[in-house]
N, C-alpha and C positions, 0 to 999 in steps of 0.2 A: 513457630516464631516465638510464642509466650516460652517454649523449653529455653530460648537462645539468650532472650529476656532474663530470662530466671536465673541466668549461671551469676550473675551479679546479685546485690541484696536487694530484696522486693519491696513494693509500698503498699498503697491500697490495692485494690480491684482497680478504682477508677484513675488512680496514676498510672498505674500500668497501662490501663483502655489508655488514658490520653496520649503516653508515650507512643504507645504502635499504630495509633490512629484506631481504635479496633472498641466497641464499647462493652460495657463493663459484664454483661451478659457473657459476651462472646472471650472474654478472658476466663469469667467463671467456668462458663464450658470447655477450655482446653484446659484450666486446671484439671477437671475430670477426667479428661479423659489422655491428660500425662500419667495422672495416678493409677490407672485402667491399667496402663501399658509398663507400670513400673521404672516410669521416668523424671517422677517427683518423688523427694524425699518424703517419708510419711510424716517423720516428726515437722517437718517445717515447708516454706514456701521456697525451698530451693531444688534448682534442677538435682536431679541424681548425674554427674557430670559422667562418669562412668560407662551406666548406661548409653548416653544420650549419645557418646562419641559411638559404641559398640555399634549403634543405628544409624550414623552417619554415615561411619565412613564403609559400614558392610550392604546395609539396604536401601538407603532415599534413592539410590539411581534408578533400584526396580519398583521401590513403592511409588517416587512421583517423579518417573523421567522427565528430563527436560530435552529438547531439541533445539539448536539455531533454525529461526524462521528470517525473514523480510530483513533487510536490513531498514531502520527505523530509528531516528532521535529518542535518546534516555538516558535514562540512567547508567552506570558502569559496572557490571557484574560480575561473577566470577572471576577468570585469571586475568581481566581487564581495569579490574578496583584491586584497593589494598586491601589485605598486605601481600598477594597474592602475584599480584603484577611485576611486586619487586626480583620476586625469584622463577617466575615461570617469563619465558620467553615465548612469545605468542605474535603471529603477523595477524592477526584477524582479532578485531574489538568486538565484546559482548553485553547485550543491554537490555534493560528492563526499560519497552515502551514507556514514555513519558514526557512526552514532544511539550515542548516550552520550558522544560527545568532549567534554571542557573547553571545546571552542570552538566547539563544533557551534552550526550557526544553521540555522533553516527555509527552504530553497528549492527552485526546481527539481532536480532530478535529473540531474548529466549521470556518465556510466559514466568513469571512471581509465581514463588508456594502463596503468596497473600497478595490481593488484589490492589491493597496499600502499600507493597514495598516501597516503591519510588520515594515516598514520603519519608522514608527511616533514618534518609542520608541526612536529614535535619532534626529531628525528633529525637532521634534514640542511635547514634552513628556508632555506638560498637555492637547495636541489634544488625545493623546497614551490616559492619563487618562481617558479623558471625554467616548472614544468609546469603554474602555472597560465595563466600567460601562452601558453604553448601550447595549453591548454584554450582560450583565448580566439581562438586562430586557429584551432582545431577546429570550434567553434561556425558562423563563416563568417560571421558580418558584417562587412561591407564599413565600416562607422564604427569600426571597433574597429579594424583590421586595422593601421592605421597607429600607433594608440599601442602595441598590440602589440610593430612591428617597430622603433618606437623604443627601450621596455622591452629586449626582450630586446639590442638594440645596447647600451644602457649596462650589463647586467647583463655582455655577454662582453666588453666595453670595446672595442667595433668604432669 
């Protein structure tokens, strides 16, 4: 989530913690361990946008698969949020539990990379953006996968 973060200009630690809901600790340590994995620039605080795509759209579905669970009030994710809804036609909504949200709508269930997602649609809405479109390559449909990887190209400006 801090890599998705990072593809715009960065602030403190603690703006950052405050924008993702996440504290300042807990940004310091994915700094590290972006850096580990050669997904942060060394000279500066910005993603390696390059990299980060090469990870998306080849490995997050086998490193952190997601599955549709319950259907449940939340948030709107994957090909169910923008900008992803506009171009995938989808009969079945997807969601990050989050019963009471202003925005919640009823659908499948799938689990957040971050326990805070729910939160980003108001905090940090083109982090909201970036993570759901990775939601959608978590998923692992093979028809999605492509509007995905062109989403997240216009979002880092590849």
């Amino acid at each position: 989530m801090v890599a998705l973060r990072l593809t715009k200009p960065a602030g403190t630690l603690v703006a950052i913690g405050d924008e993702l809901a996440a504290s300042p600790s807990q940004v310091h340590a994915a700094l590290r361990r972006l850096e580990l994995a050669g997904l942060l620039r060394p000279d500066s605080r910005a993603t390696n946008t390059r990299a980060l795509l090469e990870f998306l759209t080849g490995g997050v579905r086998f490193a952190y698969p997601a599955q549709r669970g319950p259907l449940r009030e939340g948030v709107p994710t994957a090909y169910s949020a923008a900008p992803l809804n506009a171009t995938v036609d989808a009969i079945d909504v997807v969601v990050w539990p989050a019963p009471g949200h202003p925005q919640a709508v009823r659908g499948f269930s799938v689990t957040p990379l971050f326990r805070r997602a729910p939160l980003l649609i108001d905090r940090s809405p083109d982090t909201y953006r970036a993570l759901t479109i990775v939601d959608a390559l978590r998923l692992g449909d093979p028809r999605v996968r492509p509007h995905a990887r062109a989403a997240l190209e216009a979002l880092f400006g590849s």
